[in-house]
C-alpha positions as CSV (number, residue, x, y, z in Angstrom):
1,X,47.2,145.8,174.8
2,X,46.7,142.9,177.7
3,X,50.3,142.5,179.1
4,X,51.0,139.2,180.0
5,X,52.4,140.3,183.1
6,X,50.3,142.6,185.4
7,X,50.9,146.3,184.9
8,X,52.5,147.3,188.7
9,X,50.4,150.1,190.8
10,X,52.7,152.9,191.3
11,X,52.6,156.0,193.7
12,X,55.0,159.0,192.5
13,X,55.5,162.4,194.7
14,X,54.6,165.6,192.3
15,X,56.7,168.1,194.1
16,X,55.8,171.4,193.3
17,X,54.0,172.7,189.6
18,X,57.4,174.3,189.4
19,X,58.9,170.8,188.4
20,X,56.9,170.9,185.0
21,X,60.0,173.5,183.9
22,X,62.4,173.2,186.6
23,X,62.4,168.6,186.6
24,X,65.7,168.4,188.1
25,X,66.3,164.8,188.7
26,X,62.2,163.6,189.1
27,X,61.2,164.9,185.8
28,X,64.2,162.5,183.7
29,X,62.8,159.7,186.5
30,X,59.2,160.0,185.1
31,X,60.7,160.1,181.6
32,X,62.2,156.8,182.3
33,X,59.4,155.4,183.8
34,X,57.4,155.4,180.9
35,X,59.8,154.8,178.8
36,X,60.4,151.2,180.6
37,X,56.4,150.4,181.2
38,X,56.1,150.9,177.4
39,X,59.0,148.3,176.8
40,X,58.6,145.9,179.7
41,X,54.4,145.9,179.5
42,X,53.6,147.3,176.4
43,X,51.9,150.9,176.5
44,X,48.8,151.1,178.6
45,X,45.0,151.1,177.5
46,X,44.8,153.9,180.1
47,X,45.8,155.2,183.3
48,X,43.2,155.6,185.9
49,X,45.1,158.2,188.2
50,X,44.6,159.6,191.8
51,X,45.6,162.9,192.9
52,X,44.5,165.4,196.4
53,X,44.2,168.3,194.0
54,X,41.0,166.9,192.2
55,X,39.0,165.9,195.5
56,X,35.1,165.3,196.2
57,X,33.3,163.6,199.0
58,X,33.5,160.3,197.5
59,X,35.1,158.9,194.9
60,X,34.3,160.6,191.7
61,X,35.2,159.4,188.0
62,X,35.8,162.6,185.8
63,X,35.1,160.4,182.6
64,X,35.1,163.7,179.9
65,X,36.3,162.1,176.5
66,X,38.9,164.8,176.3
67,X,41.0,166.6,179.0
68,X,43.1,169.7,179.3
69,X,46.0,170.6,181.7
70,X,44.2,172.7,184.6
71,X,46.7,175.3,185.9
72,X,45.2,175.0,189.4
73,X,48.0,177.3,191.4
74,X,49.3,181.1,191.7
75,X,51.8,183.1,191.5
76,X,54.0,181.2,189.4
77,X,55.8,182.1,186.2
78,X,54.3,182.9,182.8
79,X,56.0,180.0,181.3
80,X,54.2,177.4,183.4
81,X,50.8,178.9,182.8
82,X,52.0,178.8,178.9
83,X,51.9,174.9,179.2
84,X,49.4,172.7,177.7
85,X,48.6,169.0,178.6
86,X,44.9,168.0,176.3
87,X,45.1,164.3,176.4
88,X,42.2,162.3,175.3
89,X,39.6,160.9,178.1
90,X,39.0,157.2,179.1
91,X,35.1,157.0,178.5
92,X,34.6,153.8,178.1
93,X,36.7,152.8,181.2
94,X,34.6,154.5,183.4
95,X,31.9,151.7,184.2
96,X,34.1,148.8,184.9
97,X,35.9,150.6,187.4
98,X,32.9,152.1,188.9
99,X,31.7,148.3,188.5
100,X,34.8,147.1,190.4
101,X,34.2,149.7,193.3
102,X,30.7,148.7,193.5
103,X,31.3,145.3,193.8
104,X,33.3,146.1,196.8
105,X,30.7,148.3,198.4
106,X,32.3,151.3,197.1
107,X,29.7,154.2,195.9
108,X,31.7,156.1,193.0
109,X,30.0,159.0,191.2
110,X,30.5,160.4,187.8
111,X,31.2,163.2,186.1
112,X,32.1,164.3,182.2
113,X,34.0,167.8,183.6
114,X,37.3,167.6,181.9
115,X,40.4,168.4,183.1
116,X,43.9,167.1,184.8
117,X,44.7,168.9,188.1
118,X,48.5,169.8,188.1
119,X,49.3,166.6,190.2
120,X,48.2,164.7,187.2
121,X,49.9,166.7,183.8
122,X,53.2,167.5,185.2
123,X,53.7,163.7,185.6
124,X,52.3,162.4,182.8
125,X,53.4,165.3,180.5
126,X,57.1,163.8,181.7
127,X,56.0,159.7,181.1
128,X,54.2,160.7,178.1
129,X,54.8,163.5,176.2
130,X,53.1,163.6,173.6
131,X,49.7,163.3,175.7
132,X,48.1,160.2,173.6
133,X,47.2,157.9,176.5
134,X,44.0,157.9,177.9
135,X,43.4,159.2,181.0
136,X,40.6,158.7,183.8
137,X,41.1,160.8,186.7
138,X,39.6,159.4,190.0
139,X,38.9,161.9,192.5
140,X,40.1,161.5,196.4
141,X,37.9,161.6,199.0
142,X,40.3,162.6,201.2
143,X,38.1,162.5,204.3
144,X,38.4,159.1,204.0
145,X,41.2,157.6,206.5
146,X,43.8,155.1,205.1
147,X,42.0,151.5,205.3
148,X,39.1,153.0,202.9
149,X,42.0,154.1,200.2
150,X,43.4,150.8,200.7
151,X,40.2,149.0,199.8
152,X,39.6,151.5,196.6
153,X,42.9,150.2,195.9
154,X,42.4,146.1,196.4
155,X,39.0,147.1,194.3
156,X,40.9,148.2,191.1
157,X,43.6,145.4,191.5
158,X,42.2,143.4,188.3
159,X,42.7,146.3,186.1
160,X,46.7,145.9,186.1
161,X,45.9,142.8,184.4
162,X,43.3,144.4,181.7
163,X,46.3,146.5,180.8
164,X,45.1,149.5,182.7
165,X,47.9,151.2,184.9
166,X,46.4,152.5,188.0
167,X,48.6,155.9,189.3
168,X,48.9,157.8,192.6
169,X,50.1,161.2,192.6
170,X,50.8,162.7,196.0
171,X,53.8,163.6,198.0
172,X,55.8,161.1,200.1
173,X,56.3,164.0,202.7
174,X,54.0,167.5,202.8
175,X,55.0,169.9,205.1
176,X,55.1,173.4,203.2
177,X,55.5,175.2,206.0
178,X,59.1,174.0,206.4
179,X,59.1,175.4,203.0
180,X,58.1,178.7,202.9
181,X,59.7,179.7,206.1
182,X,61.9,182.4,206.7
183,X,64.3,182.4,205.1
184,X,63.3,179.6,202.8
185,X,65.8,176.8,202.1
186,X,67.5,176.5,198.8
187,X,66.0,173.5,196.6
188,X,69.2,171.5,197.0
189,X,69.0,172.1,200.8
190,X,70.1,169.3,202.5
191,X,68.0,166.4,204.1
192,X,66.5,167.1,206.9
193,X,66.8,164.2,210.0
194,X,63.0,163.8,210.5
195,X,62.2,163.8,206.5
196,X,65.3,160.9,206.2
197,X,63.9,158.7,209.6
198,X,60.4,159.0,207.9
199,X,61.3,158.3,204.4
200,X,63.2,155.5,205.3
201,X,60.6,153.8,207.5
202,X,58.1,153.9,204.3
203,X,61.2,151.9,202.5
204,X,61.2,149.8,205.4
205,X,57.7,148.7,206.0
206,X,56.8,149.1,202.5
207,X,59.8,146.1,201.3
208,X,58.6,144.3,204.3
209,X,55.0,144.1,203.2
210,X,54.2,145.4,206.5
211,X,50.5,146.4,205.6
212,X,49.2,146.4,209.4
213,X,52.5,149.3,210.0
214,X,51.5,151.2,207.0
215,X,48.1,151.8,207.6
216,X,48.9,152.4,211.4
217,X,51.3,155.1,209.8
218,X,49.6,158.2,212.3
219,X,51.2,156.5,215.4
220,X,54.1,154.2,214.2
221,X,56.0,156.5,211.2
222,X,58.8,158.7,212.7
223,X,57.6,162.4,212.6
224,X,54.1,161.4,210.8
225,X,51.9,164.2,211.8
226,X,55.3,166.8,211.0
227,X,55.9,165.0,208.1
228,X,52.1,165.4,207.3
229,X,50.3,168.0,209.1
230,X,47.5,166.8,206.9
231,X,47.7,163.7,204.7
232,X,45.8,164.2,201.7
233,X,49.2,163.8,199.5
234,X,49.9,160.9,201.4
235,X,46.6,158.9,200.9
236,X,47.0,158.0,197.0
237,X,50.2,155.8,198.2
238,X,47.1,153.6,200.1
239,X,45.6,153.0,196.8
240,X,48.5,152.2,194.4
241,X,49.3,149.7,197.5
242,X,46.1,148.7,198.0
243,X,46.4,147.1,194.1
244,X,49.3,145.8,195.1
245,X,48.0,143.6,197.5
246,X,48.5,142.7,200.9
247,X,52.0,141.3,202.4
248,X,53.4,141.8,198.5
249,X,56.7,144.2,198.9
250,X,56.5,147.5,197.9
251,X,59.8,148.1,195.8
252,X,61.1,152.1,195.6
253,X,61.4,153.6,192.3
254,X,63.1,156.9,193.2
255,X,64.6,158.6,195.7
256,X,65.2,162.4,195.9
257,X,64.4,165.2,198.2
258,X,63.5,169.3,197.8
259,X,64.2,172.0,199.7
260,X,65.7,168.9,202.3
261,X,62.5,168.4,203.3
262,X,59.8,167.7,200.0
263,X,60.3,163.9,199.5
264,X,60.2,163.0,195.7
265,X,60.4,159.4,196.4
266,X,58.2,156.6,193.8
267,X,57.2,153.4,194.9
268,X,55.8,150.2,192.1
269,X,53.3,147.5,194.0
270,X,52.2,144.2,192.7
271,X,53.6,141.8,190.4
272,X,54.6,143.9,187.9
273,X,56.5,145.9,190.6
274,X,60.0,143.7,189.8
275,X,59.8,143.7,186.6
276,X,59.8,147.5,186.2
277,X,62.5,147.6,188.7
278,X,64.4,145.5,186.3
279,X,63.4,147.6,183.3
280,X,64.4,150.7,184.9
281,X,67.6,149.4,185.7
282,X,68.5,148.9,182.2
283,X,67.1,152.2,180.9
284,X,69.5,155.0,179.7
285,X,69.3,157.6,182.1
């Protein structure tokens, strides 16, 4: 289905493969969220979806006609390992994005291994439970500094309007070694100052349109590089903003923070982003 308003890009923060059986108050969020695309837009053709745990050198489609839920951690419980995810695969997608990114100078390759990296099922298994909507995972190249996620990004704007959502799953902050210190906090720990100054700076600059601030994150953010030792959960937000276009406001979605120091927080881009603010607002909880 075409929606006749553009789908929005939307970045979402994964949190931990725990959140698949312990959602707290993000998995209810993503329940909601697709609950209100479906309504507002109509359901997607597909969802072409970024995330740091499936990574290459460039960007890679994984266009295998069916997928399965990789369990791509240790040392969890049984019951996670227990869960399945086999959605189908967006074949037929595959060359017009890898057309799109082309016509932007952008070298994609291809692949037809399946799988969704856990980054990828725990949200969608949330938004869409009963794993019918196709899926085209796009692999980071996370070597690749902010400007070149943004262009993947501004690339793969026209497929919001084909009825395609485009998804980046990261982490708004990613420092794990505040979390697994000694002793480590409790989940409902409270915020700590630096994660609050930097997740409000993203709300900031990002309702401001500030493109030249965001991609300058490194030296303007409060706390960046603590925040983000390393920012290869941070980068999907370029490309769900990139869609968005620049100077268009960024509108947060969600707003919740682990351990006081994992941010949660969602962010919609783009034309459809008001809209599905609207849509979420009238959705049961």
């Amino acid at each position: 289905m075409v929606p006749s308003t553009p789908l929005p890009s939307i970045f979402v923060s994964h949190g931990s493969p725990m959140l698949a059986i312990e959602p707290g108050t993000t998995g209810p969020f993503f329940r909601r969220l697709g609950a209100a695309i479906d309504a507002r837009f109509g359901r997607p053709r597909a969802v072409v979806v970024v995330s740091p745990h499936t990574s290459a050198r460039q960007p890679l489609l994984l266009h295998a006609a069916r997928h399965h839920a990789v369990h791509d951690f240790g040392g969890f419980p049984p019951a996670l390992y227990a869960l399945r995810y086999d959605a189908p695969g967006a074949p037929a997608l595959a060359p017009r994005v890898a057309a799109l990114l082309a016509a932007r100078g952008i070298d994609a390759a291809a692949s037809d291994e399946p799988g969704l990296d856990h980054g990828i099922w725990c949200v969608l298994r949330f938004a869409w439970p009963d794993a019918d909507l196709p899926v085209l995972p796009l692999a980071l190249a996370p070597q690749q500094p902010p400007a070149a996620q943004w262009a993947i990004g501004e690339a793969l704007a026209p497929l919001l309007a084909e009825g395609v959502l485009l998804l980046g799953s990261g982490s708004l902050t990613h420092n794990l070694g505040l979390i697994f210190r000694q002793p480590q906090p409790a989940s409902d720990a409270p915020e700590t100052a630096e994660t609050r100054a930097f997740r409000n700076w993203v709300t900031e600059r990002s309702a401001a349109g500030d493109t030249e601030a965001l991609l300058d994150y490194r030296t303007r953010a409060p706390h960046a590089a603590f925040m983000h030792p390393t920012d290869e959960h941070w980068l999907p937000f370029y490309i769900a903003a990139g869609a968005g276009g620049r100077a268009a406001p960024g509108a947060r979605l969600h707003d919740a923070v682990t351990y006081g120091c994992l941010a949660m927080d969602a962010y919609a881009f783009g034309a459809g982003a008001p809209p599905l603010v609207e849509a979420l607002a009238a959705a049961p909880p």
